[in-house]
MINU-599610 format. One record per residue (C-alpha): residue number from 1; residue in three letters; x, y, z. Coordinates in steps of 0.1 Angstrom, whole numbers, padded with zeros to 4 digits, m for minus. Each point is the difference from the previous one (the first is absolute). Layout:
N
<NUM,"ALA",<X,Y,Z>>;
...
END
This chain:
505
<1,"UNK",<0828,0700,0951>>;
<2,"UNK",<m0022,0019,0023>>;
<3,"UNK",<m0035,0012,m0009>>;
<4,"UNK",<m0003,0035,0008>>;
<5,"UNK",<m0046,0010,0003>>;
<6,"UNK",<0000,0036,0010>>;
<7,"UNK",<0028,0018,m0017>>;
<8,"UNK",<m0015,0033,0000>>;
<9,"UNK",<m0003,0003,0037>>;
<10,"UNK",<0035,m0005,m0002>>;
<11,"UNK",<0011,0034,m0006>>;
<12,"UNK",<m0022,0017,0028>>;
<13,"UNK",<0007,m0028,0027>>;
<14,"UNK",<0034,m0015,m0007>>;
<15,"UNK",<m0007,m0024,0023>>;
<16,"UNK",<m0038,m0008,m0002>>;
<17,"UNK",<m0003,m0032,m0022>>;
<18,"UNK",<m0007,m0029,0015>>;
<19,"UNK",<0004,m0036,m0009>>;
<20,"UNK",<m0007,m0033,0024>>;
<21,"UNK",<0023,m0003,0030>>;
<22,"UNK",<0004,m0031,0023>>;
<23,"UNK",<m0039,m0012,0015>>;
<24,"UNK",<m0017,0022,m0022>>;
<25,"UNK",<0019,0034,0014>>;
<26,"UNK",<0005,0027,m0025>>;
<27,"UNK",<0037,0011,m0006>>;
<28,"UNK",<0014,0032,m0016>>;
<29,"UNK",<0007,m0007,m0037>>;
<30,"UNK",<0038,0022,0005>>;
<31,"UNK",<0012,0013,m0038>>;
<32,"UNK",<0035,0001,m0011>>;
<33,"UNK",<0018,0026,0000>>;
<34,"UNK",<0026,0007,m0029>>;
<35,"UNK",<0024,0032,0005>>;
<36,"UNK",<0025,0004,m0030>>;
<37,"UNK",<0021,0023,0014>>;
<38,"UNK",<0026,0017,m0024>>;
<39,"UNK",<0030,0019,0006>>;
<40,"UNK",<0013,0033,m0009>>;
<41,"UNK",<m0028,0004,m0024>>;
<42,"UNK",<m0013,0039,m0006>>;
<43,"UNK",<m0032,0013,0001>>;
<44,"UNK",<m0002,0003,m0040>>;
<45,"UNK",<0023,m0033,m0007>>;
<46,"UNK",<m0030,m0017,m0019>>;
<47,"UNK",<m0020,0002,m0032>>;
<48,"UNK",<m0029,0006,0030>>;
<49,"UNK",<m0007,0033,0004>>;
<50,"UNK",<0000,0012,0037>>;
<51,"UNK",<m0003,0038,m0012>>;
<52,"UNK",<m0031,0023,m0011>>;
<53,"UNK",<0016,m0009,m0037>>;
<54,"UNK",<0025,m0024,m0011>>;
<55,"UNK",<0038,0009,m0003>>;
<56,"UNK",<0028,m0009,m0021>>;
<57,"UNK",<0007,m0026,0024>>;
<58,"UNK",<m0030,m0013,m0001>>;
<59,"UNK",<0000,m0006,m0043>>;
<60,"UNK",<0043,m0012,0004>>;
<61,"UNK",<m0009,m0029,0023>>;
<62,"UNK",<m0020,m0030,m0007>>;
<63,"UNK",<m0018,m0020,0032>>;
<64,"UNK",<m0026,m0014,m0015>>;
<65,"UNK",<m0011,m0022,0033>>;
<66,"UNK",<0002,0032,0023>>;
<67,"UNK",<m0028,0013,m0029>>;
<68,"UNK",<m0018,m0028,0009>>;
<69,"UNK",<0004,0002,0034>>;
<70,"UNK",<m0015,0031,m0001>>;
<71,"UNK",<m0028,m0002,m0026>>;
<72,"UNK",<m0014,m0026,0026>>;
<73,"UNK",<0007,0021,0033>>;
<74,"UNK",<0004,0031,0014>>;
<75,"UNK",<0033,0021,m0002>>;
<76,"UNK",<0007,0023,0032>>;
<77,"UNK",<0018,0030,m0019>>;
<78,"UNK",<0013,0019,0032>>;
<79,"UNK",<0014,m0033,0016>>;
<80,"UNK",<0030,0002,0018>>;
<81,"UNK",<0034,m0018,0018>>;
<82,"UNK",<0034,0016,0021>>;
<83,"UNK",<0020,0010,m0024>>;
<84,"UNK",<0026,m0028,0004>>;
<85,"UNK",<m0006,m0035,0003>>;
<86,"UNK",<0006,m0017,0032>>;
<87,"UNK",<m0025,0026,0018>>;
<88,"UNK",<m0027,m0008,m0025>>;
<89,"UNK",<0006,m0039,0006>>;
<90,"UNK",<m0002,0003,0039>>;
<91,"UNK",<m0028,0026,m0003>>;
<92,"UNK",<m0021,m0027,m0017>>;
<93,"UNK",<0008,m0029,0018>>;
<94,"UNK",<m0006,0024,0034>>;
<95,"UNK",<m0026,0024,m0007>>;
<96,"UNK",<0025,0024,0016>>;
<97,"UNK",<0009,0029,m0017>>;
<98,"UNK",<0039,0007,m0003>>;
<99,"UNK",<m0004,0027,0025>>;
<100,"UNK",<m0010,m0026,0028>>;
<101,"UNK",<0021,m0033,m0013>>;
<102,"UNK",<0032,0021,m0005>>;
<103,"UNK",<0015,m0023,m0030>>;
<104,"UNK",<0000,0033,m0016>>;
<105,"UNK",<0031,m0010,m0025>>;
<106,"UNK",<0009,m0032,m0018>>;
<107,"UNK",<0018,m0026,0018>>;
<108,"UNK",<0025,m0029,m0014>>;
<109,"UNK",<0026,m0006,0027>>;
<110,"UNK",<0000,m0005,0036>>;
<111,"UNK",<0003,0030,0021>>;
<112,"UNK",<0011,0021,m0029>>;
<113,"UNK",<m0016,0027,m0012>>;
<114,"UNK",<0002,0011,m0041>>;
<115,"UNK",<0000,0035,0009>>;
<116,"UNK",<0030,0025,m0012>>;
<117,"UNK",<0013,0024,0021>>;
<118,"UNK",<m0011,0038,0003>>;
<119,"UNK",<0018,0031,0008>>;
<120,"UNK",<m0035,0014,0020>>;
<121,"UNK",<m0023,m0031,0008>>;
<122,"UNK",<0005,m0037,0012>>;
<123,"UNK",<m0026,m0028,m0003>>;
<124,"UNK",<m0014,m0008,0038>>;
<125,"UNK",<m0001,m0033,0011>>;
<126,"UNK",<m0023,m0018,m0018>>;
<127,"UNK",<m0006,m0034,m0001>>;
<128,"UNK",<0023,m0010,m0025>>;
<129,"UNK",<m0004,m0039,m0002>>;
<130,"UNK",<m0036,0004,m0010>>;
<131,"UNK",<m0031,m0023,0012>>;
<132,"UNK",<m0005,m0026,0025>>;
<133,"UNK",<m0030,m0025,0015>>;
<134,"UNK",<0017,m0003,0032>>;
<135,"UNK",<0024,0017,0024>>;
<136,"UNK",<0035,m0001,0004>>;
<137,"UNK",<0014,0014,m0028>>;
<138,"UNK",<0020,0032,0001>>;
<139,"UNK",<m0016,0034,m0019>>;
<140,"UNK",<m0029,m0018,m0013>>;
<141,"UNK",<m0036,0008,m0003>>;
<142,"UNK",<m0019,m0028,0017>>;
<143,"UNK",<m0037,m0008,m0015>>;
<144,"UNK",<m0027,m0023,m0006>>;
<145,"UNK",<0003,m0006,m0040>>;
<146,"UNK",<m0029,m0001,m0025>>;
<147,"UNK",<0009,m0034,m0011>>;
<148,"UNK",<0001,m0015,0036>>;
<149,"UNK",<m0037,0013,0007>>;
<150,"UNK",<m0012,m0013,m0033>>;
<151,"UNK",<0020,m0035,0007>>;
<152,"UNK",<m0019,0000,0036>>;
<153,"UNK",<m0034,0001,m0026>>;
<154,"UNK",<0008,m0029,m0016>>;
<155,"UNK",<0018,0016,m0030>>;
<156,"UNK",<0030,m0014,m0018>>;
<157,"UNK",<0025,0025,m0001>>;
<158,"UNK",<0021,0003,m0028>>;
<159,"UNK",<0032,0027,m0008>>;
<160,"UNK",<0018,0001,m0026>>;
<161,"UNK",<0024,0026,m0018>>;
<162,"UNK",<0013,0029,0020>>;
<163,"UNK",<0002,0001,0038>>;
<164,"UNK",<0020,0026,0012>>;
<165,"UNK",<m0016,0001,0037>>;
<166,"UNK",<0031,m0009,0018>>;
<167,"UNK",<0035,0003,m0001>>;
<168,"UNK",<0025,m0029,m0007>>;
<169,"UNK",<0005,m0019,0029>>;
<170,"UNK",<m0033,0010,0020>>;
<171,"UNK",<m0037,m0027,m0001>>;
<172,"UNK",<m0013,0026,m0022>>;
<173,"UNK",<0019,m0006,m0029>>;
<174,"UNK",<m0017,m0030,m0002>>;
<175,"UNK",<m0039,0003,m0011>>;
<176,"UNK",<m0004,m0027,0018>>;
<177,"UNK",<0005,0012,0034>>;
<178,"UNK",<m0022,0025,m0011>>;
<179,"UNK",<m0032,m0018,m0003>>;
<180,"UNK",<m0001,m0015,m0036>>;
<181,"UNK",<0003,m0040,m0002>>;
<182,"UNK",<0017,0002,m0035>>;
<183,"UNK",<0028,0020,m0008>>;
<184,"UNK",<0017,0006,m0037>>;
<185,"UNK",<0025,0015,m0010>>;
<186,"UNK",<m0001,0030,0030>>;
<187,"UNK",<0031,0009,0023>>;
<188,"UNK",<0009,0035,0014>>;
<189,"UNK",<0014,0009,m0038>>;
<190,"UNK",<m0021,0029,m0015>>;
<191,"UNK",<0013,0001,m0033>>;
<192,"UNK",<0018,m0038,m0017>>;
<193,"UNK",<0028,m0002,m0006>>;
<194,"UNK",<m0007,m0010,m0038>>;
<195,"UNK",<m0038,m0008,m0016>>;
<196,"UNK",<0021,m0022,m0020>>;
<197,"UNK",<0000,m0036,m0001>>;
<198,"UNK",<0034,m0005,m0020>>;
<199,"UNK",<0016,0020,0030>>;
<200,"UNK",<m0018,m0020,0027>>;
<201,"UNK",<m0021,0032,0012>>;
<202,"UNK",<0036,0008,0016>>;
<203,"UNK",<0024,0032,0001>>;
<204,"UNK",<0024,m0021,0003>>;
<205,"UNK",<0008,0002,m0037>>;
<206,"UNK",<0000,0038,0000>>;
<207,"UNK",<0016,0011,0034>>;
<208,"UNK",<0006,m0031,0020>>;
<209,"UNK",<m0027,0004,0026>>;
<210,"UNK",<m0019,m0024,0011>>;
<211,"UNK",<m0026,0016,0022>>;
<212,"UNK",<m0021,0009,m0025>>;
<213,"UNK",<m0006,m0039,m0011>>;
<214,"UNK",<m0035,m0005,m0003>>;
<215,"UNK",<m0007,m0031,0020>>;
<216,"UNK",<m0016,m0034,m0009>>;
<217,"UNK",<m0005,0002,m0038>>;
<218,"UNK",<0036,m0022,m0007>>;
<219,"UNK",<m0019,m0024,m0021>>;
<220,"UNK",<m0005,0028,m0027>>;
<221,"UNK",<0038,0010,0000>>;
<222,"UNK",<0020,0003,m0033>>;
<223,"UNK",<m0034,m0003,m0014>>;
<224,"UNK",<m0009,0028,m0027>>;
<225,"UNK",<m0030,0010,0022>>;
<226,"UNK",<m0007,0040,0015>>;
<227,"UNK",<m0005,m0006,0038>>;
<228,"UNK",<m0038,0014,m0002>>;
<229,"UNK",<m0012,m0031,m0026>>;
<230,"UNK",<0018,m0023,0027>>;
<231,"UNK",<m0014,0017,0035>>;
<232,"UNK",<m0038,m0004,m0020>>;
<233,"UNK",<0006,m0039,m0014>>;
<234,"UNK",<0008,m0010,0040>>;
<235,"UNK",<m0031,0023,0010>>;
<236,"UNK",<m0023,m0018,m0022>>;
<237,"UNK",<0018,m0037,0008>>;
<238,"UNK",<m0006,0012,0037>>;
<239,"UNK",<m0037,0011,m0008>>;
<240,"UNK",<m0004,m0038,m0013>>;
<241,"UNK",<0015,m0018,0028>>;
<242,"UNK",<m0024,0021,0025>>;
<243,"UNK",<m0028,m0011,m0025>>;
<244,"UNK",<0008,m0033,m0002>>;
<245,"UNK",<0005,m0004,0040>>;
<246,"UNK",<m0031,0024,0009>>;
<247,"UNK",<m0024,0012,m0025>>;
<248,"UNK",<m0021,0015,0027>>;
<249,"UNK",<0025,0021,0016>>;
<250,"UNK",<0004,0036,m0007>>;
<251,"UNK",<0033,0017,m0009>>;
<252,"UNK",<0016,0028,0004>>;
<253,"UNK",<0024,0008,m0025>>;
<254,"UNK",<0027,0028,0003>>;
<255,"UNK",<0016,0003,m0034>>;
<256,"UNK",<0028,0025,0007>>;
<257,"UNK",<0019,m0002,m0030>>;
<258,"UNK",<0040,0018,0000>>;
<259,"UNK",<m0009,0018,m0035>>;
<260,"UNK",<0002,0022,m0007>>;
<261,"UNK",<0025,0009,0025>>;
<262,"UNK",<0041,0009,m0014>>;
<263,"UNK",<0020,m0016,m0009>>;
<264,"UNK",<m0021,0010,m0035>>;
<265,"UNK",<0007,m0028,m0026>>;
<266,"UNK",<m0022,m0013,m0033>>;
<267,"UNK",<m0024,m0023,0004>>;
<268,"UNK",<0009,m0015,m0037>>;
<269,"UNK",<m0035,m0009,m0007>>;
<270,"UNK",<m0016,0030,0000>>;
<271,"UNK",<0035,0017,m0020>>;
<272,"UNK",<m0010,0002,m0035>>;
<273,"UNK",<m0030,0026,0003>>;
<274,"UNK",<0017,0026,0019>>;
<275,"UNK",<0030,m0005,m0025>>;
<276,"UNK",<m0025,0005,m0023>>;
<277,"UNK",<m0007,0036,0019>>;
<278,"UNK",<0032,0011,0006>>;
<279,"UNK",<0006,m0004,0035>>;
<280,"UNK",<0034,m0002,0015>>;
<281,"UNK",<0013,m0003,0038>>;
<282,"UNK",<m0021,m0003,0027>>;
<283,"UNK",<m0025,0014,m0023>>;
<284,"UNK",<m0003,m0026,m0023>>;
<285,"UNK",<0010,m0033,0029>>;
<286,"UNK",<m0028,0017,0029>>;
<287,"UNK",<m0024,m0008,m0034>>;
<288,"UNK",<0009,m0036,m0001>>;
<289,"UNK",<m0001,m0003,0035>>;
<290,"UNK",<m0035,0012,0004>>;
<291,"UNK",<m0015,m0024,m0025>>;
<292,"UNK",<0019,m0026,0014>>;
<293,"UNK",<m0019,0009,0036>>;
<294,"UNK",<m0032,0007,m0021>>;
<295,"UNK",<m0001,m0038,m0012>>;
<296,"UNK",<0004,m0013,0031>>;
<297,"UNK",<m0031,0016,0011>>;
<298,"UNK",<m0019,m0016,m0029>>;
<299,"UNK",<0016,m0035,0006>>;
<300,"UNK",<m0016,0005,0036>>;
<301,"UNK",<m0030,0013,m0011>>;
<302,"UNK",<0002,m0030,m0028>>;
<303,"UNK",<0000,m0026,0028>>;
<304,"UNK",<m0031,0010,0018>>;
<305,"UNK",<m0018,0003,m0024>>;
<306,"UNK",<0007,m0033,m0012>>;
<307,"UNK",<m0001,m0014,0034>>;
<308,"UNK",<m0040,0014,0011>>;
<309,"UNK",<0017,0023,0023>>;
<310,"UNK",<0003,0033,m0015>>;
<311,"UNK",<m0035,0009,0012>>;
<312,"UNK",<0009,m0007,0034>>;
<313,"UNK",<0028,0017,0002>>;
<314,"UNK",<0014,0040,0011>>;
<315,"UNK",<0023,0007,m0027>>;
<316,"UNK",<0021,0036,0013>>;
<317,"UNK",<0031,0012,m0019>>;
<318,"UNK",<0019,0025,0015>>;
<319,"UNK",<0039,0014,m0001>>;
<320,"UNK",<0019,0011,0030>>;
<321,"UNK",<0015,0031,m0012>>;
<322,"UNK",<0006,0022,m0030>>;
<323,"UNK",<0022,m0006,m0028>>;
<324,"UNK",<0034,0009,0008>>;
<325,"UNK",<0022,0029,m0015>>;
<326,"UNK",<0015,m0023,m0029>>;
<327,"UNK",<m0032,m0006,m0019>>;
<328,"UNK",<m0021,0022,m0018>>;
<329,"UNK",<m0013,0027,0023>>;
<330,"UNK",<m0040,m0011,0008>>;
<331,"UNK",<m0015,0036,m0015>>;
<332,"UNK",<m0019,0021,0011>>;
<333,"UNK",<0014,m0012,0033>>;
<334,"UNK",<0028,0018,0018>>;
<335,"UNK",<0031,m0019,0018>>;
<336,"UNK",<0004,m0040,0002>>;
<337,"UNK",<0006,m0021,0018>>;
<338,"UNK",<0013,0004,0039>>;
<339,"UNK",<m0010,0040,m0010>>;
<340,"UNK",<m0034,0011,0021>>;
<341,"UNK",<m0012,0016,m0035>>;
<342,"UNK",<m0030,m0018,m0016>>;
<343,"UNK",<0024,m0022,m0018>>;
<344,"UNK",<0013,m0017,0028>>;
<345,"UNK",<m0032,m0011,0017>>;
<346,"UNK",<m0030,m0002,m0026>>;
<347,"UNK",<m0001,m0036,m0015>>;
<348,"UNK",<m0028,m0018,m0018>>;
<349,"UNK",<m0020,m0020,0017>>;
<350,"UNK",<m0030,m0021,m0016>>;
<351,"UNK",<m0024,m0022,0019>>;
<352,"UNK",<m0019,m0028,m0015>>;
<353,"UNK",<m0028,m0012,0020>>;
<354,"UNK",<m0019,m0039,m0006>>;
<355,"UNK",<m0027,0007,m0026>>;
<356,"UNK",<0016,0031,m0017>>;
<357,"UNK",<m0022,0023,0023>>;
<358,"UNK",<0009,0033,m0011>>;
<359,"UNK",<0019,m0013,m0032>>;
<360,"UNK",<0023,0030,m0012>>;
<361,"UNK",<m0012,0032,0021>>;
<362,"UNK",<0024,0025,0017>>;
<363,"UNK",<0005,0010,0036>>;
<364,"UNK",<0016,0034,0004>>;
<365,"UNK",<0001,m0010,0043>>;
<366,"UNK",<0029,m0002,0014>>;
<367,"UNK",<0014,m0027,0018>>;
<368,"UNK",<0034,m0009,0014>>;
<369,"UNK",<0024,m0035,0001>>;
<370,"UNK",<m0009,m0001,0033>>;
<371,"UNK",<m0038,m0007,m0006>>;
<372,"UNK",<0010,m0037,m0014>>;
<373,"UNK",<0005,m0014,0031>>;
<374,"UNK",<m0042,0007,0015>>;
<375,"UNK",<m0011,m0004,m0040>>;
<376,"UNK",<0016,m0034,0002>>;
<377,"UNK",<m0014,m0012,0030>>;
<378,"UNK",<m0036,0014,m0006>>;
<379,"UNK",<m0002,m0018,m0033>>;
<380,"UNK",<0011,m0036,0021>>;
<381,"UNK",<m0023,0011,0024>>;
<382,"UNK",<0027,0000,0027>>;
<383,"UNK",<m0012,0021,0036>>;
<384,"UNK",<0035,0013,0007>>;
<385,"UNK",<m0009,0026,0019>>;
<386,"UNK",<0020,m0006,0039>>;
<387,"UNK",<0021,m0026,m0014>>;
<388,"UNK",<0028,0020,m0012>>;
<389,"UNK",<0030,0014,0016>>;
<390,"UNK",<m0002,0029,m0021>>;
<391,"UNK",<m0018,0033,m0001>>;
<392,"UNK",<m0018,m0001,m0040>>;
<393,"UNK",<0003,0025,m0019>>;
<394,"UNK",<m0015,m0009,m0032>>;
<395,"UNK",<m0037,0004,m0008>>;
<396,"UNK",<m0021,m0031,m0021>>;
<397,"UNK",<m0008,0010,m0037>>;
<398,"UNK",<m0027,m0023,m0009>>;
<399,"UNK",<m0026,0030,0011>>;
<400,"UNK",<0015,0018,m0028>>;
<401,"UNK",<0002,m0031,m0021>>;
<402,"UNK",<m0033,m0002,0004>>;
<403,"UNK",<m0007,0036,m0009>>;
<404,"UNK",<m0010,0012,0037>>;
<405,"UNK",<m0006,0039,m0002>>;
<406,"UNK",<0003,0006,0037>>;
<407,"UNK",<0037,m0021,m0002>>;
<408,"UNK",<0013,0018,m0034>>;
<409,"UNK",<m0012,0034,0019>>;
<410,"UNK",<0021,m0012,0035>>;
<411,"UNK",<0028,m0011,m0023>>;
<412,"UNK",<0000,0034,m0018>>;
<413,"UNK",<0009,0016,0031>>;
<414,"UNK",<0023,m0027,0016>>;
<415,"UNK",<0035,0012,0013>>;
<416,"UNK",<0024,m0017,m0019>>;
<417,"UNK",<0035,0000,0011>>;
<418,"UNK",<0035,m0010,m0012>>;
<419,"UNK",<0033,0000,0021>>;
<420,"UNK",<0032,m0005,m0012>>;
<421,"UNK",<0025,0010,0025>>;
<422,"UNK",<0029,m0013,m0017>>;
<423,"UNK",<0034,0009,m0017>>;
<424,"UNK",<m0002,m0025,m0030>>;
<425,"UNK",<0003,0014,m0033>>;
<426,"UNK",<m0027,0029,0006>>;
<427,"UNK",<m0001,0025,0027>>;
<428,"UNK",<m0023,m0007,0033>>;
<429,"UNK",<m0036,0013,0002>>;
<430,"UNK",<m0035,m0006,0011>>;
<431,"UNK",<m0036,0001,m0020>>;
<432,"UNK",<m0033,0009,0003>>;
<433,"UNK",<m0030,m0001,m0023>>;
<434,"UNK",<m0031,0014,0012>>;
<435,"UNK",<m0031,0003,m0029>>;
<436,"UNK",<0017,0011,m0029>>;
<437,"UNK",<0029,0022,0021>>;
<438,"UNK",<0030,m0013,0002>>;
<439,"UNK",<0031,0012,0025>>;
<440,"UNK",<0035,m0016,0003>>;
<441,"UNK",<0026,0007,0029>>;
<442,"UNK",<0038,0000,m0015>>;
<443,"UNK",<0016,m0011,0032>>;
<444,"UNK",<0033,0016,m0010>>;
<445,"UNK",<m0003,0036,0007>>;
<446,"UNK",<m0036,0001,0008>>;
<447,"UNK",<m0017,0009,m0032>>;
<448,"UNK",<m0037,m0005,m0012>>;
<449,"UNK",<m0016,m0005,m0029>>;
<450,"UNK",<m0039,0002,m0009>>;
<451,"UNK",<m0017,m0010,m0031>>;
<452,"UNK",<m0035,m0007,m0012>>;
<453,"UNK",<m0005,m0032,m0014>>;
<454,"UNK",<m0031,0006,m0017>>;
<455,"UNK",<0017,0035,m0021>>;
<456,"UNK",<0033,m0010,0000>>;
<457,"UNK",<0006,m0044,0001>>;
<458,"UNK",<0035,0011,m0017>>;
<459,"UNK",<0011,0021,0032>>;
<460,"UNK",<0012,0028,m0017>>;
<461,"UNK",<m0013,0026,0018>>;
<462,"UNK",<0009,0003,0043>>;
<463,"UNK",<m0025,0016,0014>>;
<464,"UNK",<0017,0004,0039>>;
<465,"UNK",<0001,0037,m0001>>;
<466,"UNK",<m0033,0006,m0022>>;
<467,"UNK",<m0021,m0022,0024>>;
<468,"UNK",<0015,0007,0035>>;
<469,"UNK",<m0029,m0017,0024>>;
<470,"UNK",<m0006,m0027,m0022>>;
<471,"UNK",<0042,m0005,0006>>;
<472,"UNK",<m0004,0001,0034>>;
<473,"UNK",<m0029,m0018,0005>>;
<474,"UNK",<0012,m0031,m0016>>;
<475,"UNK",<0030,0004,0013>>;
<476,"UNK",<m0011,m0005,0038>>;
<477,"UNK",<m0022,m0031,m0018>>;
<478,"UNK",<0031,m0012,m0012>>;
<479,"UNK",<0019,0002,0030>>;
<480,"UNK",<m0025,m0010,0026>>;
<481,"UNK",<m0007,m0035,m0020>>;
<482,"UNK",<0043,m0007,m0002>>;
<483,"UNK",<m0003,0008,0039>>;
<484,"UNK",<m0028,m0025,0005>>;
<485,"UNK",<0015,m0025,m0019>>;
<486,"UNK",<0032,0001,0014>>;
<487,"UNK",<0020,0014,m0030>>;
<488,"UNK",<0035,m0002,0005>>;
<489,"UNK",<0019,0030,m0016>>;
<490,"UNK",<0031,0008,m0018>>;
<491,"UNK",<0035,0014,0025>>;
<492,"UNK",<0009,0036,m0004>>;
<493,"UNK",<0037,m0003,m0006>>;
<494,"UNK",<0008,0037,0016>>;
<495,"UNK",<m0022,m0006,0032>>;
<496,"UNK",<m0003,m0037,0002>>;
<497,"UNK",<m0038,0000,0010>>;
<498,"UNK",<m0026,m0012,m0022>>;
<499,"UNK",<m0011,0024,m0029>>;
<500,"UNK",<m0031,0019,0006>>;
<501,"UNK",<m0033,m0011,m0012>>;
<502,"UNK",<m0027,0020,m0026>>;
<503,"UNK",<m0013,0021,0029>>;
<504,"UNK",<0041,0011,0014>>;
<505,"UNK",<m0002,m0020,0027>>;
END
């Protein structure tokens, strides 16, 4: 394995090791890069407290590794995604933020949209078949990926899990088109049809549809095995192939896995102590999920060590969304998932650095999904600037990992914004977070709301008609940055023109 001499410069210059290169020439020692990605996992879905205190949440789950994960980095307690999952996935893969990309809405099949029918408000015509690398396909965003800048570094690129960048039919519904050598298990499915081996990971069984068949994993069916333990046994067989080929080539793992994302079923290994508890329903099979998730992460973590790499390597677990409406709501947290509450966006987020450097601290910055894509890059010591197609939205974090006061205090007072023009299961509305104010724009019929994060991170209390300028001041922010963007906004169904924005034009 590779002998790694100046860890601790690691941290504040990613890229600044050197080892021998060819005649004596220095090259950049490049670390991985390991993002375990999880699905549909709340902000208080852990026994790791993300709150000022801990919740009953936090005491009913057990995730042991994500403990660990966070004793020996840094959690980001005000870290956030879209409130739905395909934006979050082409936001990080971009650096665009929903507004600009427009995949504002999940996608599955080819030019169809998920969205129901309202009596006041149609979805626009957004680019329902999700993300592309080249042109040519209809009502797509077309990009230049994370993992095809990273592969241009010399990074092996590896996906596996959940996808969901492009619709059925389209290149990016296959990873591979999308920048990442190896792909497992990812299609344009968001959700399995099973996590079951007995039932092939299939639908099929339940409701006869196959589209939700999670591809390449056939060599586990009828096998009594839960699809996250089989998506992490290929991820580690993959991680010693690369090893065995390569030991001095970086990698870039994206470890997206579909729990815990519906349909909710028990992962039996984790059954008996929430039995034990008295959990039922969702309640009780969202549990066994999660710890099946959680032990993946310490498998990971398990191999790195054991291999000499976990000291050269960015360990960042994040979710994509808030926990949906059929699991325990995440307290003190309003809404879930697809809602533009707090419980639809906040997610945990923990970075672990090489070396440990600030082993178990807190962040209270804020930063947004679409600050992977520039974090990413930095930490490979990729120079992407001018060689994107895209406008970049997102904004590096390592300042803040490294505890930069000027970047926490330019982070504290970042616009954030949120766009969800759509008609699928929630109403339409757009989002802005200024400091600790917050203002959301209900598309349908106009109305704001205004809340103070820092009094009130339940939103009980709107305070549009107490706090008039700061209502209209953010609401020209809000408005302005959709403009710039390019937001694309709902139909009003009596006039047929676009609804209005924040500011009523």
């Amino acid at each position: 394995m590779r002998a790694w001499s100046c860890l601790a410069l690691t941290l504040l210059l990613p890229a600044a090791c050197q080892e021998p290169g060819v005649a004596g020439e220095a090259s950049p020692v490049r670390p991985n890069i390991v993002f375990f990605f999880v699905d549909d996992m709340g902000w208080q879905d852990t026994s790791v407290a993300f709150h000022r205190e801990r919740t009953a949440l936090n005491d009913r789950y057990r995730t042991p590794n994500m403990e660990r994960l966070a004793a020996e980095g840094i959690r980001f307690t005000q870290a956030y995604a879209s409130a739905i999952c395909s934006p979050s996935r082409v936001s990080l893969m971009t650096g665009m933020n929903a507004a600009r990309h427009g995949v504002t809405c999940w996608t599955l099949r080819r030019d169809q949209s998920p969205e129901q029918r309202r009596a006041d408000v149609a979805g626009p015509d957004w680019p329902l078949n999700g993300l592309c690398a080249e042109d040519g396909v209809p009502r797509t965003v077309v990009a230049t990926t994370l993992p095809q800048l990273l592969r241009e570094a010399g990074y092996h690129t590896i996906h596996a899990g959940k996808a969901h960048f492009g619709a059925k039919g389209t290149p990016g519904e296959d990873p591979r088109n999308l920048g990442f050598d190896v792909n497992i298990a990812g299609g344009a499915i968001g959700g399995p049809g099973s996590y079951w081996g007995e039932k092939d990971f299939s639908a099929a069984w339940r409701d006869g549809d196959r589209i939700w068949d999670v591809p390449g994993l056939e060599e586990y069916h009828g096998q009594d095995i839960f699809l996250t333990e089989a998506i992490t046994r290929e991820v580690l067989a993959e991680l010693g192939r690369q090893e065995a080929a390569d030991d001095d080539q970086p990698f870039y793992l994206y470890l997206s896995h579909y729990a815990v994302h519906a349909p909710l079923e028990a992962d039996a290994r984790y059954a008996a102590r929430y039995e034990e508890m008295g959990l039922e329903g969702n309640a009780f099979k969202l549990a066994t999920m999660l710890e099946g998730m959680d032990k993946s992460l310490g498998d990971v973590l398990r191999w790195l060590e054991d291999h000499g790499e976990l000291d050269h390597t960015w360990v960042v677990f994040l979710a994509d969304n808030g926990a949906p409406s059929q699991v325990p709501r995440n307290l003190p947290l309003r809404g879930h998932k697809i809602t533009p509450y707090e419980g639809g966006t906040r997610v945990p987020m923990i970075v672990r650095t090489p070396g440990a450097a600030r082993a178990g601290e807190r962040t209270a910055a804020p930063v947004l999904i679409e600050d992977v894509f520039p974090s990413f890059l930095e930490v490979a010591g990729v120079e992407w600037a001018g060689r994107t197609r895209q406008t970049v939205d997102g904004v590096s974090f390592l300042p803040l990992v490294r505890g930069d006061a000027a970047a926490e205090a330019a982070a504290a007072e970042r616009p954030f914004i949120w766009h969800y023009p759509n008609t699928y299961d929630q109403p339409p509305s757009s989002t802005i977070r200024v400091g600790d104010w917050k203002l959301i724009h209900h598309h349908a019929g106009g109305g704001l709301e205004l809340f103070n994060l820092a009094e009130d991170l339940s939103e009980t209390t709107d305070l549009a008609e107490a706090r008039p300028a700061i209502r209209e001041r953010l609401a020209r922010r809000l408005a302005t940055l959709l403009r710039e963007r390019g937001a694309l906004m709902p139909i009003d169904m009596a006039t047929g023109d676009a609804v209005k924005m924040a500011d009523g034009h």
